[in-house]
N, C-alpha and C positions, 0 to 999 in steps of 0.2 A: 517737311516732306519733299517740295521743288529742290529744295538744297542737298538733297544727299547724293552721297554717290552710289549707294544702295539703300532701295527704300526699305528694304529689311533690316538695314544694321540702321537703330536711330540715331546712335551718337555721331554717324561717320557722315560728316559735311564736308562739302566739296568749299576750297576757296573760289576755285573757277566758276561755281554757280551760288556764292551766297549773294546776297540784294540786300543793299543798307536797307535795316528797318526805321520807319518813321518814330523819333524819340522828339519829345518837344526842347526847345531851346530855352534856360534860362538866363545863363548868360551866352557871351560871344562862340560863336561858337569854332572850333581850332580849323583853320583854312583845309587842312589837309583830311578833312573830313565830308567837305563839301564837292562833289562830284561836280569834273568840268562838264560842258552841254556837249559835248560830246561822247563823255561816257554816259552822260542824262539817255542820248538819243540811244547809243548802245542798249544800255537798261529797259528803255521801255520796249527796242525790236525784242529782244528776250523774252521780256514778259508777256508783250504779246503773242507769240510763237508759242507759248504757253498754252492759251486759248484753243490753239488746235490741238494739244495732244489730247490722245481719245483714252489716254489712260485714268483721265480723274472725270468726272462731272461738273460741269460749273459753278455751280452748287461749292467745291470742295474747293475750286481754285480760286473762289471771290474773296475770301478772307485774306488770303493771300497777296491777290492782286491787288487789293482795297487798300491794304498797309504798304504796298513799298507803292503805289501811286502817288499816293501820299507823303512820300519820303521825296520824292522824287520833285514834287510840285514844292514841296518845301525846299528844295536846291535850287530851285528856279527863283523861289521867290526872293530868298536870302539873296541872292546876287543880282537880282533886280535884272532878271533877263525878260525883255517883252519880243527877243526876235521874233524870225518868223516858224524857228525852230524850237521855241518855246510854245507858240500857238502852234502848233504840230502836236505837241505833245499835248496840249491840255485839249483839242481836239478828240483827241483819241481818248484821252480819260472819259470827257462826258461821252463820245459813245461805249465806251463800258460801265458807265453810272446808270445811262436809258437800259442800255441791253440788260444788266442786272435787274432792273426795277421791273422790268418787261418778263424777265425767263423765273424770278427768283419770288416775284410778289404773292406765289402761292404758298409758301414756306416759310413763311414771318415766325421771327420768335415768340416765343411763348410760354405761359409757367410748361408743357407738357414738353416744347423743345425749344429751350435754351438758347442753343445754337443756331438756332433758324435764322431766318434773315431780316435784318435790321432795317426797313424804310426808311424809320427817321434818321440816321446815320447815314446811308444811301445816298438819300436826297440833299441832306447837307451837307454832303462833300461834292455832290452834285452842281449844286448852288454855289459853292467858293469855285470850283472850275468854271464856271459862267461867267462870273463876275472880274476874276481874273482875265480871263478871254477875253470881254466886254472892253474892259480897260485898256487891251494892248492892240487890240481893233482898233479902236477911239484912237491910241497914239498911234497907230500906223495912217490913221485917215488923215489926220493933224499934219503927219508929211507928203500929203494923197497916192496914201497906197491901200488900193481898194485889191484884200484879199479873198483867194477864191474860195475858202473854207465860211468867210462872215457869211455870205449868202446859204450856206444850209442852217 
């Protein structure tokens, strides 16, 4: 739906707006598939920009945003980035994981809707942003660099 270039025609995707989607790695996986932290940062001002359009509900754009966050924090991790441009971005993720759980926790799946929203998936992706973050704080204090995002 974010990727078309008309949302009435489904087949027609835009390359300029499609977002690697999150696929798990079994083996290595081909360099040129791996987005540099610059296109990382590109991606997620995009996504977030997303947030404001008043043409979908939150609700519609979570599913969305949930999968290429996802893809996205797996680029980071694969190349072992703990900048501070990477704690930027996994910033931003946990506050779209609180603000989900916070706007969306009425709407939980269920045998009656399906598609509702997942807490326990929510929160566990929640948790790997955390603990990722956690860890490159830690290594930013290690060289004492005490950053301004650790205090919230």
């Amino acid at each position: 739906m974010f990727e078309r270039v008309d949302r009435q025609v489904p087949n027609l995707t835009s390359q300029a707006l499609a977002v690697k989607k999150f696929t798990r790695t079994i083996d290595d996986p081909k360099p040129e598939h791996i987005r540099t932290p610059r296109a990382l940062h590109n991606t997620m001002h995009y996504l977030c920009a997303l947030l404001d359009s008043p043409d979908f509900t939150f609700a519609h754009k979570h599913m969305f945003l949930w999968d290429r966050f996802r893809s996205i924090r797996q680029d980071l991790t694969l190349q072992h980035i703990s900048s501070k441009l990477s704690i930027e971005l996994h910033v931003q993720m946990v506050r779209f994981h609180i603000m989900a759980e916070n706007l969306l926790s009425e709407d939980c799946a269920s045998i009656r809707n399906p598609d509702g929203f997942n807490s326990h998936l929510n929160v566990e992706q929640l948790n790997k942003c955390l603990v990722s973050l956690f860890h490159m704080y830690d290594e930013h204090a290690q060289q004492g660099e005490l950053l301004e995002s650790e205090c919230e």
